[in-house]
C-alpha positions as CSV (number, residue, x, y, z in Angstrom):
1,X,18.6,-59.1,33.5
2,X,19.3,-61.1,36.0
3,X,17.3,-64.3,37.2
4,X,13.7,-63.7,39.2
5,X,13.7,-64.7,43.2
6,X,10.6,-65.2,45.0
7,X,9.5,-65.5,48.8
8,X,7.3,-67.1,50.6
9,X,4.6,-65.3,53.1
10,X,7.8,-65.7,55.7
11,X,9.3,-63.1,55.0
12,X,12.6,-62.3,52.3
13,X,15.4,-62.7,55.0
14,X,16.8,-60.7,58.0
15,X,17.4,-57.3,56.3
16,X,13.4,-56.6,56.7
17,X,13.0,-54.1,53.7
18,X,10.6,-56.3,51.9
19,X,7.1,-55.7,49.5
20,X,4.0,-58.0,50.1
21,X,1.6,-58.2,46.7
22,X,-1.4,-57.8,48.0
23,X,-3.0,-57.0,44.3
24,X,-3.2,-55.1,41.5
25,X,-1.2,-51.9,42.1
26,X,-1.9,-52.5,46.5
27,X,1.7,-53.7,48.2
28,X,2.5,-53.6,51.9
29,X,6.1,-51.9,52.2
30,X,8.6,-52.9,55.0
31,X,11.3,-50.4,55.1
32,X,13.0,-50.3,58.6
33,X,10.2,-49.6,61.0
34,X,7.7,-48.4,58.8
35,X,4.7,-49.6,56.9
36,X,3.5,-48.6,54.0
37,X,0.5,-49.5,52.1
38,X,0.1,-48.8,48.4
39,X,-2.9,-48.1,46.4
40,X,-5.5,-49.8,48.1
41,X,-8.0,-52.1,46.0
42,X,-9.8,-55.0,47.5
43,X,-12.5,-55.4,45.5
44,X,-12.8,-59.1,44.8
45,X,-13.3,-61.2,41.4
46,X,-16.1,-60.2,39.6
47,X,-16.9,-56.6,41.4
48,X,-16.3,-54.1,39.1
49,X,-14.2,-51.2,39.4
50,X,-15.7,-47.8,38.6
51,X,-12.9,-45.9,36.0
52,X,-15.0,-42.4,35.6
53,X,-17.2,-41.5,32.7
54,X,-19.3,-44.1,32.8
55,X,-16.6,-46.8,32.6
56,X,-15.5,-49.6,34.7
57,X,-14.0,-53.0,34.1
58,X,-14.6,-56.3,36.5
59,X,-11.9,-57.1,38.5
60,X,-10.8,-61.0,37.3
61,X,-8.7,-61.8,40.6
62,X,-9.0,-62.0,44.3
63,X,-7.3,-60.0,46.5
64,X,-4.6,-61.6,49.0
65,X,-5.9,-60.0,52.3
66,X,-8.8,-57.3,53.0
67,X,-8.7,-54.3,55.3
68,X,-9.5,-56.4,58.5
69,X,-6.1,-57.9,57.7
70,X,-3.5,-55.6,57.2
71,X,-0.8,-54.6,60.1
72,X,-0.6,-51.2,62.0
73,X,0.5,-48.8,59.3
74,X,2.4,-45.6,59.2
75,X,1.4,-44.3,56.0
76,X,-1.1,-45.1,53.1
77,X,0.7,-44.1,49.7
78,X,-2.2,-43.5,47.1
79,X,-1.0,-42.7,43.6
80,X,-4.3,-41.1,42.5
81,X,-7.9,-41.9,43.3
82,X,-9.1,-44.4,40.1
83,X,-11.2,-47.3,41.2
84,X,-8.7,-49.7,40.8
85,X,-6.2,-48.0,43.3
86,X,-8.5,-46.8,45.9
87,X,-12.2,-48.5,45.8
88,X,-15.3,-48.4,47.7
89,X,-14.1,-51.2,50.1
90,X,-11.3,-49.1,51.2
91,X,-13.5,-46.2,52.1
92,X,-15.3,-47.9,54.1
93,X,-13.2,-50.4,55.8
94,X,-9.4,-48.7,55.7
95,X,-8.5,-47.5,58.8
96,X,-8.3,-43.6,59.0
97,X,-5.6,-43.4,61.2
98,X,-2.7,-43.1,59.3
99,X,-2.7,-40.3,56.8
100,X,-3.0,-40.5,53.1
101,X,0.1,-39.2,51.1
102,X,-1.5,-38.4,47.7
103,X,-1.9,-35.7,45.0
104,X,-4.2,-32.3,45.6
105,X,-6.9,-33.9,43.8
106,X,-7.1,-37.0,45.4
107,X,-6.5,-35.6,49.0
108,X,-9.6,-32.8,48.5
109,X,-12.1,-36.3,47.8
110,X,-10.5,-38.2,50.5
111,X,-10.9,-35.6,53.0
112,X,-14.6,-34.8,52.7
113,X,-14.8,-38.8,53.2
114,X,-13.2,-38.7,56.5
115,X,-9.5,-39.6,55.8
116,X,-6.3,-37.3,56.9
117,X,-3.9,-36.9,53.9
118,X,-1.1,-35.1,53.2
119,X,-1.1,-34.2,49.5
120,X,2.0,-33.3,47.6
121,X,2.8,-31.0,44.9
122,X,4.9,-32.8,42.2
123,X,8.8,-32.5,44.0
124,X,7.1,-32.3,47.8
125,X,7.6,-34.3,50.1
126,X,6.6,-35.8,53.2
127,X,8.2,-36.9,56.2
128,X,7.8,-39.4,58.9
129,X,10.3,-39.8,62.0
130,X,10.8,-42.5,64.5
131,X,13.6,-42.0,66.5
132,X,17.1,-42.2,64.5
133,X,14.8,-43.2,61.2
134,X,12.9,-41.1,58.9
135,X,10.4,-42.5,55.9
136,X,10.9,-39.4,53.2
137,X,7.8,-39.7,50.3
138,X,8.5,-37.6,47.6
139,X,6.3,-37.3,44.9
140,X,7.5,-37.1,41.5
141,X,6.4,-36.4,37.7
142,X,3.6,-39.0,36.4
143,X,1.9,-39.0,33.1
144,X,-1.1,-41.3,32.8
145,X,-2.1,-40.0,29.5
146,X,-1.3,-37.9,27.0
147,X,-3.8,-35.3,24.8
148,X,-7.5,-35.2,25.6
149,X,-7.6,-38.6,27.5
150,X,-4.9,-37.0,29.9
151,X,-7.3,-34.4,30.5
152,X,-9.7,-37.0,31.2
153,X,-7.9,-38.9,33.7
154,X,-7.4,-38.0,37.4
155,X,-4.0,-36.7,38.4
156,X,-1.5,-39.1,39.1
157,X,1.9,-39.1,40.6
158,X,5.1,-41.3,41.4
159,X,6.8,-41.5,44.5
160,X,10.3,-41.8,46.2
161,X,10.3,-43.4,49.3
162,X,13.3,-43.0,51.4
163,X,14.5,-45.1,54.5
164,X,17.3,-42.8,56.0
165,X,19.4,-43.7,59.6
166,X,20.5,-40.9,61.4
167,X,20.3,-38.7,58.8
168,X,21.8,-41.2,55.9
169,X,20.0,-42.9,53.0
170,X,19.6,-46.4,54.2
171,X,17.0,-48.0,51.3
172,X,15.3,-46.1,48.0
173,X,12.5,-47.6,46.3
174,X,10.3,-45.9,43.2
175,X,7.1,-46.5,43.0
176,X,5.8,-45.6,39.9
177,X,2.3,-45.3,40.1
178,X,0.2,-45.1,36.7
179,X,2.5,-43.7,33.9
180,X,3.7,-43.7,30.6
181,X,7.2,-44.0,30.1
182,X,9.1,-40.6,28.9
183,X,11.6,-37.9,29.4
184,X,9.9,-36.9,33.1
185,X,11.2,-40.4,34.4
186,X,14.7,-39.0,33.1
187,X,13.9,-36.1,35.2
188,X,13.3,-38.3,38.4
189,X,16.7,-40.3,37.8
190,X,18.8,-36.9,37.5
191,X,17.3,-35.8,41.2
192,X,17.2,-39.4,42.6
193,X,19.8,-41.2,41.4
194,X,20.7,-45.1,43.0
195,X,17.7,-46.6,43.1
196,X,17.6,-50.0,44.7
197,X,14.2,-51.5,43.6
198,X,11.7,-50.3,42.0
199,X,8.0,-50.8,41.9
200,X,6.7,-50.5,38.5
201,X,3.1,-50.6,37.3
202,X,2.3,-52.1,33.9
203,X,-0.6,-53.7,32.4
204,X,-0.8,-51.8,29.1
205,X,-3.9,-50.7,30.2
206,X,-6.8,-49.3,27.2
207,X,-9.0,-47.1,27.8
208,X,-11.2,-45.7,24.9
209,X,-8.5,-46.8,22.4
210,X,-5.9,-45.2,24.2
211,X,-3.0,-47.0,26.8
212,X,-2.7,-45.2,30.1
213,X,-0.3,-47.6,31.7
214,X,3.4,-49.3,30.7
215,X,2.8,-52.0,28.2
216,X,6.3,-54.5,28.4
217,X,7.5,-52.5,25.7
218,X,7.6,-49.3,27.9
219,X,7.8,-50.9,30.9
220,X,11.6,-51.9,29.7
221,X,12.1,-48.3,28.1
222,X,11.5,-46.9,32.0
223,X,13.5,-49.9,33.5
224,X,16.2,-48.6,31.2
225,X,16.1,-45.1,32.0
226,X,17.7,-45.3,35.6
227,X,18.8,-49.1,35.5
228,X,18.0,-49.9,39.6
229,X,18.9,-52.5,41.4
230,X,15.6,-54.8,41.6
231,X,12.6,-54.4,39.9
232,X,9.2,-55.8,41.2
233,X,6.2,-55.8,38.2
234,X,2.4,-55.0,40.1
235,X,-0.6,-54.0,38.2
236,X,-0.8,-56.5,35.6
237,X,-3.4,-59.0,35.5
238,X,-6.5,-57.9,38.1
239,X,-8.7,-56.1,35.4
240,X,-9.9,-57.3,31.9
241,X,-8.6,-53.2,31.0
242,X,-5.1,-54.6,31.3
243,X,-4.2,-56.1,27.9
244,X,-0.4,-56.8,28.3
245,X,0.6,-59.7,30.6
246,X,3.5,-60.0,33.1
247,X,5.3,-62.6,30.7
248,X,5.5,-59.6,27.6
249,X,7.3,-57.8,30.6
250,X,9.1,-60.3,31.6
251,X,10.2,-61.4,27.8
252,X,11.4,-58.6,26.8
253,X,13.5,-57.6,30.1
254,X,15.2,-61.4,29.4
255,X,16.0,-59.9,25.8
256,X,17.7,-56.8,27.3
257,X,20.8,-56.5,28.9
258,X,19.9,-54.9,32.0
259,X,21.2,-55.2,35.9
260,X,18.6,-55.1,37.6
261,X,16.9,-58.4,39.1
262,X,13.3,-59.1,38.5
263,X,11.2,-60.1,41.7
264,X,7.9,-61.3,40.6
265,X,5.6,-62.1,43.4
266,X,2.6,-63.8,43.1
267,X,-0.6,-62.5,45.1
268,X,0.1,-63.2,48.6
269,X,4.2,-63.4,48.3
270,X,6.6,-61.5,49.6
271,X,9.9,-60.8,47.6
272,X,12.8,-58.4,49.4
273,X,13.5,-55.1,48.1
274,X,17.6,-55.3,49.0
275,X,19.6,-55.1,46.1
276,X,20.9,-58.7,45.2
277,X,24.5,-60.1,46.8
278,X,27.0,-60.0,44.4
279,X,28.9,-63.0,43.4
């Protein structure tokens, strides 16, 4: 794997295609012209999260900006509606103008709170256009559990995000959302092949004796899968639910031959999402 690059708040260079870590699983996505925010969660240290059934988990970090903060956005990509991806700050301070791209259960919740979304069946998609570019979100296969405790969780999905000019791919990223590695990611790599960067959510999160996120282990299993470009780690270190740190991650991708460069922003960093110049 090749070495890790970082950026400051001013930006990762002239090509613009960039991801700001805002927290948690909650990025800000420059592709082109368009905005995207990810998974929104501001809750602050020491608020707790609300998981379902009577569980929830304090959050141990602050967030890098709040809702007042963000920029004019053209989407908000939500992965499915768990406390730590969409909280109660977000419903009441997120603006409501830009629609929600989400899953049929999360988009039925949102809407009786007041917010447009578009949800997607897995394989759907959804499309914004402004002049010659288009942002395609597709959503794809996502397993946040297996058994009973999948039946317990919400739905959750991964997406495809597109940046195409005049009709050509320009820029793909994957954003993973909450899943287990498995044979459905080899399912996304035969339909979306050339991935630049991907966005990939560990933690090795437990719930109830069971882990419902990518521990480092799996995290370099998925990596492996479809080998992109650039891979930026997020959800890893905001909740005392996630038991596996960035560094097992990060270990165990340095122990690996893989070709894909590892971005690792820190809260409030911005690292590009261009594949890396060549030598």
């Amino acid at each position: 794997m090749r070495r890790q690059t970082r950026a400051g708040p001013e930006g990762p260079g002239p090509d613009g295609d960039s991801l700001y870590f805002v927290g948690t699983a909650t990025t800000i996505l420059r592709l082109g012209p368009f905005t995207v925010l990810t998974d929104p969660n501001f809750l602050h240290r020491g608020q707790r999260a609300y998981l379902g059934w009577g569980l929830s988990s304090p959050r141990l970090t602050d967030p890098a900006m709040g809702p007042a903060d963000l920029p004019a956005l053209d989407v908000v990509l939500l992965s499915h509606l768990h406390g730590d991806h969409f909280d109660r700050v977000a419903r009441r301070h997120l603006d409501r103008t830009p629609p929600v791209v989400t899953t049929p259960h999360a988009a039925r919740r949102l809407g009786r709170w007041g917010f447009g979304t578009k949800a997607l069946d897995t394989w759907e998609d959804h499309v914004v256009t402004r002049g010659l570019h288009t942002l395609r979100i597709t959503s794809v296969p996502a397993v946040h559990a297996r058994g009973v405790m999948g039946r317990l969780l919400p739905p959750v999905m991964g997406s495809i995000v597109d940046h195409l000019v005049a009709g050509e791919l320009r820029r793909r990223v994957y954003v993973s959302g909450d899943t287990l590695d498995g044979d459905h990611v080899d399912e996304v790599r035969e339909r979306f092949p050339d991935i630049d960067a991907a966005v990939v959510h560990l933690g090795g999160t437990r719930v109830l004796l069971h882990t419902v996120t990518m521990d480092g282990a799996a995290g370099v299993r998925f990596v492996e899968r479809f080998q992109p470009s650039v891979v930026v780690p997020v959800h890893h270190d905001d909740y005392r639910v996630f038991r596996s740190p960035l560094r097992d991650f990060v270990e165990r991708a340095w122990g690996r031959d893989l070709v894909a460069e590892l971005r690792c922003p820190e809260r409030g960093e911005v690292v590009s999402l261009a594949p890396p110049v060549e030598d």
